[in-house]
C-alpha positions as CSV (number, residue, x, y, z in Angstrom):
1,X,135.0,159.1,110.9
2,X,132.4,159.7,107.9
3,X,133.7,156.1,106.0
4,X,133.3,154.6,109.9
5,X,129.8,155.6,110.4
6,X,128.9,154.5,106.7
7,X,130.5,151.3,107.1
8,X,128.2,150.5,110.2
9,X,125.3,151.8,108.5
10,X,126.2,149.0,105.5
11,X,126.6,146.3,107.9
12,X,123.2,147.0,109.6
13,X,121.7,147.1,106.9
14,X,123.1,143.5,105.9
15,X,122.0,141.8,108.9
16,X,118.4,143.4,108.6
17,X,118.3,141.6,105.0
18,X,119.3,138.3,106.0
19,X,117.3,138.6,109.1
20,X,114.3,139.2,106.9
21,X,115.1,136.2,104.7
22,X,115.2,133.8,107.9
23,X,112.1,135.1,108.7
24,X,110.6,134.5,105.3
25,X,111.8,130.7,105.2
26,X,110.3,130.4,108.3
27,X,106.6,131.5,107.4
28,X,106.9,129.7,104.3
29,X,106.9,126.2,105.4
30,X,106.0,123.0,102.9
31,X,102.6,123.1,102.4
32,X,101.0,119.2,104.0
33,X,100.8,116.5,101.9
34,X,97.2,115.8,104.0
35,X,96.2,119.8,104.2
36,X,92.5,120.5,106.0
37,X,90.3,123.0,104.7
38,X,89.2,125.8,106.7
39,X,85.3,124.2,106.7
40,X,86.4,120.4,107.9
41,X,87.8,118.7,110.1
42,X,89.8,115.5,111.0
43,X,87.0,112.9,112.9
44,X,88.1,110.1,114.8
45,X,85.9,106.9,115.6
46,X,86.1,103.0,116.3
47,X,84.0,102.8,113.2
48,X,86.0,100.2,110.9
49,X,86.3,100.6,107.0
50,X,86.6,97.2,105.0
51,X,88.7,97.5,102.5
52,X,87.4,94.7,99.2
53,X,89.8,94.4,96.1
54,X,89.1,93.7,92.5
55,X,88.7,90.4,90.4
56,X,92.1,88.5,90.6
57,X,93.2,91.1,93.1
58,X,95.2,90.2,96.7
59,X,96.7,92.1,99.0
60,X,98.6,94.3,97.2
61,X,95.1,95.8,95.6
62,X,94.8,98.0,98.9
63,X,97.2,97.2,100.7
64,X,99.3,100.1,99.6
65,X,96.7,102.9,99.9
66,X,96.0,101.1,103.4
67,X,99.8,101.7,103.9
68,X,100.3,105.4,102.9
69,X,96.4,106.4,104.8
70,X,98.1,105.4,107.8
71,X,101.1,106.8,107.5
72,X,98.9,110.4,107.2
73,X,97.9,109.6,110.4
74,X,94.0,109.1,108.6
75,X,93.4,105.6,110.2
76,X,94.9,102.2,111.5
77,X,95.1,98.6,110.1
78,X,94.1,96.3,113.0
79,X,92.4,93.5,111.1
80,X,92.7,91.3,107.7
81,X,89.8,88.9,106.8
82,X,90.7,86.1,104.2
83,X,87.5,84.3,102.8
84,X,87.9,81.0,102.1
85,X,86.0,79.8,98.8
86,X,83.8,78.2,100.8
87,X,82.9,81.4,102.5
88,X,84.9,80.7,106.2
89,X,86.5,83.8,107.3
90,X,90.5,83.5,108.6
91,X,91.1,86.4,110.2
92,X,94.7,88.0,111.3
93,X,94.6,90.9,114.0
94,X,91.5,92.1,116.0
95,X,90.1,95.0,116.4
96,X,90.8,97.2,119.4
97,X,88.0,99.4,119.8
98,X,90.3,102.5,119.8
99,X,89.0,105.6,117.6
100,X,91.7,105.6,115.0
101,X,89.6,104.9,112.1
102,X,90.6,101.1,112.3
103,X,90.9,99.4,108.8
104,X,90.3,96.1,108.0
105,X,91.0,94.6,104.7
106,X,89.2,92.0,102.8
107,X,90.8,89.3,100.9
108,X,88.8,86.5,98.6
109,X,91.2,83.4,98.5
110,X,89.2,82.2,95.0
111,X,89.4,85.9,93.7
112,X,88.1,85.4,90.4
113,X,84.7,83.8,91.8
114,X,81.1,85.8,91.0
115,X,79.8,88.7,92.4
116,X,76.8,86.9,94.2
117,X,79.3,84.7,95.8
118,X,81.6,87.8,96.6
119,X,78.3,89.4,98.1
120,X,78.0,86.8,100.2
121,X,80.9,86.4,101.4
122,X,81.3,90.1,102.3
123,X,78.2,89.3,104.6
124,X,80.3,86.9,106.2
125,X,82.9,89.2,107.3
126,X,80.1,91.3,108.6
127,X,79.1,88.7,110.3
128,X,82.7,88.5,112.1
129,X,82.8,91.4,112.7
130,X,79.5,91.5,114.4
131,X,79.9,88.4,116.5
132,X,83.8,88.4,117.4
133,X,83.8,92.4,118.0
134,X,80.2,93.7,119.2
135,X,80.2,95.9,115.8
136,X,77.3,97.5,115.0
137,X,78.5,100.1,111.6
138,X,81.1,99.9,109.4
139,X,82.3,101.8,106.2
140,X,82.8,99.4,102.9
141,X,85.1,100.5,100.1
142,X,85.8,98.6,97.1
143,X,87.7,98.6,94.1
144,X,86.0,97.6,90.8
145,X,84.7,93.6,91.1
146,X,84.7,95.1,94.6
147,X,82.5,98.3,94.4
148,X,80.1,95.5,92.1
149,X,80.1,92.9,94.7
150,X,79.4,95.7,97.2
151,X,76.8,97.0,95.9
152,X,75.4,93.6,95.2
153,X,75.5,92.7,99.1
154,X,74.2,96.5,99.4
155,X,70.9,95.3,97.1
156,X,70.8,92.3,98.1
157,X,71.1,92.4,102.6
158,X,70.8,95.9,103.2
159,X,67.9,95.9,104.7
160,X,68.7,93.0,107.5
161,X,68.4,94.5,110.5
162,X,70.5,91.8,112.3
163,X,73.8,92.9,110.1
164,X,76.4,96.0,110.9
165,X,75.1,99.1,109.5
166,X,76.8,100.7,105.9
167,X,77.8,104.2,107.3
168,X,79.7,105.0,104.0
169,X,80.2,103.4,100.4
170,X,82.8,103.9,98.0
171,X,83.3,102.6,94.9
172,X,86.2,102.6,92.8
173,X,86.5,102.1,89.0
174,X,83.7,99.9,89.6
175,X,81.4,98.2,86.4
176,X,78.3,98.8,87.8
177,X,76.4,98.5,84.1
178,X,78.8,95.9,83.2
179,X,81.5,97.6,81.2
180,X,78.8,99.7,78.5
181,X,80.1,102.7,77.0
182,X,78.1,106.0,76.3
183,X,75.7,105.5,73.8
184,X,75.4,107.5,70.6
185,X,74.2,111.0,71.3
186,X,74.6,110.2,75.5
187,X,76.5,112.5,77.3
188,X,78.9,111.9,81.2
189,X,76.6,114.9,82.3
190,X,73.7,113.9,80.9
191,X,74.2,110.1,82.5
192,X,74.7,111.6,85.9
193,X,71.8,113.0,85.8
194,X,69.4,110.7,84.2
195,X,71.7,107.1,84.7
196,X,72.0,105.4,81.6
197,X,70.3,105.5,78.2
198,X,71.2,101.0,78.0
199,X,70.9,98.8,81.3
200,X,72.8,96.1,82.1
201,X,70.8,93.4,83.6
202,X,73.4,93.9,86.6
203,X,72.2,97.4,86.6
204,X,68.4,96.2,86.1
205,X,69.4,94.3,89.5
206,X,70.6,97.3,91.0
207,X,67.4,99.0,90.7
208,X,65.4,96.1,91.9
209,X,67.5,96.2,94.7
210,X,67.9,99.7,95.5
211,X,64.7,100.1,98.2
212,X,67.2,97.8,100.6
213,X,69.8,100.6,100.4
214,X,69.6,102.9,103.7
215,X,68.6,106.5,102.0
216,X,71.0,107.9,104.6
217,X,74.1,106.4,103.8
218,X,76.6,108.6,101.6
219,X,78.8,107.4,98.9
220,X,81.4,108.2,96.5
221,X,82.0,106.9,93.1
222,X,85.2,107.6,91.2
223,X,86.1,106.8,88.1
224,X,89.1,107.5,85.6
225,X,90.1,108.6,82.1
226,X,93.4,107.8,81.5
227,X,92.8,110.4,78.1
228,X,93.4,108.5,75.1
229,X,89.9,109.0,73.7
230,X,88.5,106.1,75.0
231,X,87.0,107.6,77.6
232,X,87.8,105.0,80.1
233,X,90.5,104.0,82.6
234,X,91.7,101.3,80.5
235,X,89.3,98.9,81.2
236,X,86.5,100.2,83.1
237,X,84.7,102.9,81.3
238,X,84.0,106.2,83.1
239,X,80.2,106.0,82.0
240,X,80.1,102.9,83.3
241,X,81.8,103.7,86.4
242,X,79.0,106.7,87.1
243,X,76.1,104.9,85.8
244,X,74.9,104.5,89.7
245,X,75.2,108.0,90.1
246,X,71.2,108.5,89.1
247,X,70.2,105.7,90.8
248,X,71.3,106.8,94.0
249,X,70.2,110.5,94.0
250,X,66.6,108.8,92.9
251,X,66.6,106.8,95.8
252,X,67.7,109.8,98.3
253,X,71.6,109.2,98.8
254,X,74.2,112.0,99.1
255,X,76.5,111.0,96.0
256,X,79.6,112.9,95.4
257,X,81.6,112.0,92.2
258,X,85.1,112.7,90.8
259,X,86.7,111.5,87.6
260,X,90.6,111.5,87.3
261,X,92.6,111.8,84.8
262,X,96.1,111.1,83.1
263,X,98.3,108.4,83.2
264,X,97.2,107.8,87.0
265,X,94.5,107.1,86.9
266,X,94.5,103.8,84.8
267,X,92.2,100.7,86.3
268,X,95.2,99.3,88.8
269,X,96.6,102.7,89.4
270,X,93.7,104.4,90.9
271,X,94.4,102.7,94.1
272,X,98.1,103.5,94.0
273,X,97.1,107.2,93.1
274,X,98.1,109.6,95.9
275,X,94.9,112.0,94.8
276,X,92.5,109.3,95.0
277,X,93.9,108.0,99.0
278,X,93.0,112.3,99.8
279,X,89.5,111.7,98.2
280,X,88.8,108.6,100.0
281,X,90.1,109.9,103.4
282,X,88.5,113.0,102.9
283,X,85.0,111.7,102.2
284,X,85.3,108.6,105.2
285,X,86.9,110.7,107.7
286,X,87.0,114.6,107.3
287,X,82.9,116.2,108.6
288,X,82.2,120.0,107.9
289,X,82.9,121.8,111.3
C-alpha cells in the first residue's frame, strides 16, 4: 500500500513539473522584432513620407526598407514619383488619404544629375503632391545625395508658404560638408557641438540658407563607421555625415543623432540595415505618450 501511495505521490509530482514548464514557455514568448517602449507609442496619420535615394541610386535604394517598414505594420506604400530629367513627375499609385503612414518613394530617372537640380526637382513632387492630393505636410527622408539634395531644397524653398510643410527630416549617410574628414586635433564630440572646424562651400550654403528652415521641424541624422579606422562608412565620413548637427541646434531644431557601426553599416548597407528601418520608424512614427 506504502509503494502505492508513493508511486502516486511521484507521478503528481511529475505532472506539476511539466505543468510548470508549459507555463514557463508560455510567459516567455519571442520578444517583437518592432518592440514599443513603455514612454511611446505607435501614431497613425495620412501624413506621407518621401522616400529620395542616393547618386546613381533607383529603386532598390529604399525600396527594401520601404518593404520590411511595411511589413512591421509601421506604414503603407501608396505612391512612386519618377522625375524625369527634365523635372516632369510620372507618378504610379495615389494616395488614399487613409492614416497608415502612407509612403511615397522618389525616383530621379538622370540619377547622377546635381543637387540643385535634385532640389528642384524634389519641389516638384511637392508640388504633386500638393495639387493632385490636397497635401498640405509631408515627412522627407533621404539617403546620402538624397539627405544633400534635401537639405538643399530645405535652404533653398523652405520658407514658401505655398509648398507642403517639412514635418520631419532625416538624413542618411549624407555629405553635408562634402566628404571632409576630422581635422587634426577635431573631435566627433567636439563637431557635434560646435559643427566643423573646415566648411565646405556646400556647408557655407547651408548656413546661408538655414533662416528658411522651419525651427520646429525635428530631424535625425545618422551616420556609420563600418570600424576599420577610417572613421567612415566607406565612403561617407561620419564627421561629415554630423557636420549639420551644430547647425541645426543653432538655428532651434530638435536633432537627434546615432552612429552605427560594424560591417552594417557601410554606405549602401545602412538602408538594408534592420537597426537603422527601427530608428527611422521610431523617430517618424512613434510620439512619447
Amino acid at each position: 500500500m506504502e509503494r502505492k501511495q508513493l508511486f502516486y505521490v511521484v507521478l503528481i509530482c511529475f505532472a506539476l513539473f511539466f505543468t510548470g514548464c508549459g507555463s514557463k514557455k508560455i510567459v516567455e514568448q519571442k520578444p517583437s522584432s518592432n518592440p514599443t517602449s513603455s514612454s511611446e507609442t505607435e501614431s497613425k496619420s495620412a501624413v506621407p513620407t518621401l522616400f529620395i535615394h542616393g547618386y546613381s541610386g533607383g529603386n532598390g535604394s529604399f525600396g527594401g526598407m520601404i518593404k520590411r517598414l511595411e511589413a512591421d505594420d509601421f506604414t503603407k506604400k501608396e505612391v512612386v514619383l519618377t522625375v524625369s530629367a527634365e523635372g516632369k513627375i510620372n507618378a504610379s499609385g495615389k494616395l488614399t488619404g487613409k492614416e497608415n503612414n502612407p509612403s511615397v518613394q522618389v525616383l530621379f530617372e538622370d540619377n547622377k544629375n546635381n543637387e540643385w537640380n535634385q532640389a528642384e526637382w524634389i519641389k516638384n513632387c511637392l508640388i504633386y503632391l500638393r495639387d493632385t492630393f490636397e497635401i498640405n505636410q509631408v515627412n522627407l527622408v533621404g539617403h546620402s545625395m538624397g539627405g544633400v539634395s534635401t537639405l538643399r531644397y530645405l535652404t533653398t524653398y523652405g520658407d514658401d508658404p505655398s509648398l507642403p510643410t517639412v514635418q520631419k527630416f532625416v538624413a542618411i549617410a549624407a555629405p553635408f560638408n562634402n566628404f571632409v574628414e576630422l581635422s587634426e586635433g577635431e573631435t566627433v564630440d567636439g563637431l557635434i557641438a560646435n559643427g566643423p572646424s573646415v566648411q565646405s562651400e556646400r556647408y557655407a550654403d547651408y548656413v546661408n540658407g538655414i533662416d528658411k528652415v522651419s525651427a520646429g521641424m525635428p530631424v535625425l541624422i545618422l551616420a556609420g563607421d563600418i570600424e576599420d579606422g577610417s572613421l567612415s562608412d566607406e565612403i561617407v565620413p561620419v564627421a561629415d555625415a554630423l557636420s549639420v548637427i551644430a547647425l541645426f541646434k543653432a538655428h532651434g531644431n530638435k536633432v537627434q543623432e546615432k552612429i552605427f557601426y560594424g560591417k552594417n553599416a557601410q554606405h549602401s548597407q545602412l538602408h538594408e540595415n534592420r537597426e537603422v528601418d527601427q530608428t527611422v520608424a521610431n523617430f517618424l512614427w512613434r510620439s512619447d505618450k
